[in-house]
N, C-alpha and C positions, 0 to 999 in steps of 0.2 A: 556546605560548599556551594558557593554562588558562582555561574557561569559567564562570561564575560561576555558579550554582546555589542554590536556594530550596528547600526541605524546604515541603512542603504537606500539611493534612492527608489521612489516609487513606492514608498510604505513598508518596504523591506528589514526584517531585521535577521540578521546574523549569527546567532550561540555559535560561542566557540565550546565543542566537548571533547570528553577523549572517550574511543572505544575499549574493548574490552583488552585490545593487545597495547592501547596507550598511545596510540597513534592518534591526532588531532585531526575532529572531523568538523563541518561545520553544516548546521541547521537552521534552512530556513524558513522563518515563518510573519506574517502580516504584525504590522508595527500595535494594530490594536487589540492582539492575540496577548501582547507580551505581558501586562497585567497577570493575567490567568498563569502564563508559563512561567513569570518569577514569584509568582504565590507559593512554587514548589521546590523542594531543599536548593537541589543542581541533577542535570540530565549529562547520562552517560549513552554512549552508543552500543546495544545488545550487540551478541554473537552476531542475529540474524538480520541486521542493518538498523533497525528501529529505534530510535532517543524512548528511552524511558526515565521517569526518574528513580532520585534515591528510594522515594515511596513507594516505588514498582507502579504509577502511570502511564502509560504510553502518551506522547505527546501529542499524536496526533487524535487521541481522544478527550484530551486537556482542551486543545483547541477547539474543535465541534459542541464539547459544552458535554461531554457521553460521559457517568460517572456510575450512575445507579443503577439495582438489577434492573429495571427493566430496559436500559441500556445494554442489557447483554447481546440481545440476539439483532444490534446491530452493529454490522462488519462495516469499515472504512476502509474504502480502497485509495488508493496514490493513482491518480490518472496517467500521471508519466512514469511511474514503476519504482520512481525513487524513491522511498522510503524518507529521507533527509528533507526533502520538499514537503511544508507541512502547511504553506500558506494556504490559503481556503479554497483558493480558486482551484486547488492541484486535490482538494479532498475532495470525494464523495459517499453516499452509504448506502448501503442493500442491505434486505436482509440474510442472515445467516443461511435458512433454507434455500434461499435462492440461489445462492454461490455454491450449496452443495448441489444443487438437481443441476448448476451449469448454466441455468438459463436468464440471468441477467448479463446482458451484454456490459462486459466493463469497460468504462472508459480507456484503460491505456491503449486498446488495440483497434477499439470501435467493432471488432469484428464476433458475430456469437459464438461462443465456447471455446474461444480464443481468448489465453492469458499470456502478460508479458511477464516475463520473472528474470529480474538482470542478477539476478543470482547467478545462473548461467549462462556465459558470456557467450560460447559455442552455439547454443540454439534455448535463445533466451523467450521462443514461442512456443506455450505448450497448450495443446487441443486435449479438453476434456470434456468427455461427456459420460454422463452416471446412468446404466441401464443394466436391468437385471441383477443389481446387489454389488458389479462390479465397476471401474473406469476403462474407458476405452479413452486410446488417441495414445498420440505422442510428440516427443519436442522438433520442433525445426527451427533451422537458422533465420528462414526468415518469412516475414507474414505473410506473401502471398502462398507459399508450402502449405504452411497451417492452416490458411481459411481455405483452399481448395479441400483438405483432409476432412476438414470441419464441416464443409459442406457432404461430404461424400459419407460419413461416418453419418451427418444427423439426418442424412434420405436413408441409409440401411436401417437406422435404428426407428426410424417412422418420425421422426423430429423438423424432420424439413423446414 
């Protein structure tokens, strides 16, 4: 199953897919990505936002070129939180460690141990930081909330 696709201006192009409830979503990614992304059956939209393909792919590691283990232990974040955004400019990668101890600053929020998750619309900023085995922080509406918490959390825990 081949996905239908729209040329946009600016090098843009368009997959049209459906997600998991059937509902038509649409995936953007760099016109000179699309090579690589139709090398693969057709891309569905996962539960948890994500285009993957029928090969179980994720697209946004199609695009980056990330296939082999030793691609494993590295993580691609979406700078703007979308998931559906896969064009280059919206990728970037850390490693795995680092997203777990908290302490790559991610692009979507620019702010330290501050993650955007539009998963939850109500307080889609969540402050995490990994100390003593467990997480601390928690979600707010909105980023200045969170980096003030972020700040106050990484001076107790000697993170400053």
């Amino acid at each position: 199953m081949r996905n239908r696709h729209v040329e946009r201006d600016g090098g843009v192009v368009v997959i049209e897919a459906r997600d998991t409830a059937g509902a038509r979503r649409q995936i953007a990614i760099d016109l000179k990505d699309l090579p690589a992304v139709d090398a693969e059956a057709g891309w569905t939209v996962a539960a948890d936002g994500r285009a993957i393909s029928t090969s179980g792919r994720l697209l946004h590691r199609v695009v980056l070129g990330l296939s082999g283990r030793e691609d494993r232990a590295v993580v691609v974040v979406h700078r703007n939180g979308r998931y559906l955004d896969c064009r280059r400019r919206n990728l970037t990668t850390v490693t795995r460690s680092r997203v777990t101890l908290g302490v790559a600053p991610l692009p979507s929020t620019g702010v330290r141990y501050v993650r955007h998750d539009p998963a939850y619309p109500a307080k889609p900023f969540r402050v995490r930081l990994r100390a003593g085995g467990r997480d601390h922080g928690h979600r707010w509406a909105t980023l200045e909330e969170a980096a003030a918490e972020a700040a106050v959390l990484a001076a107790r825990l000697g993170r400053g």
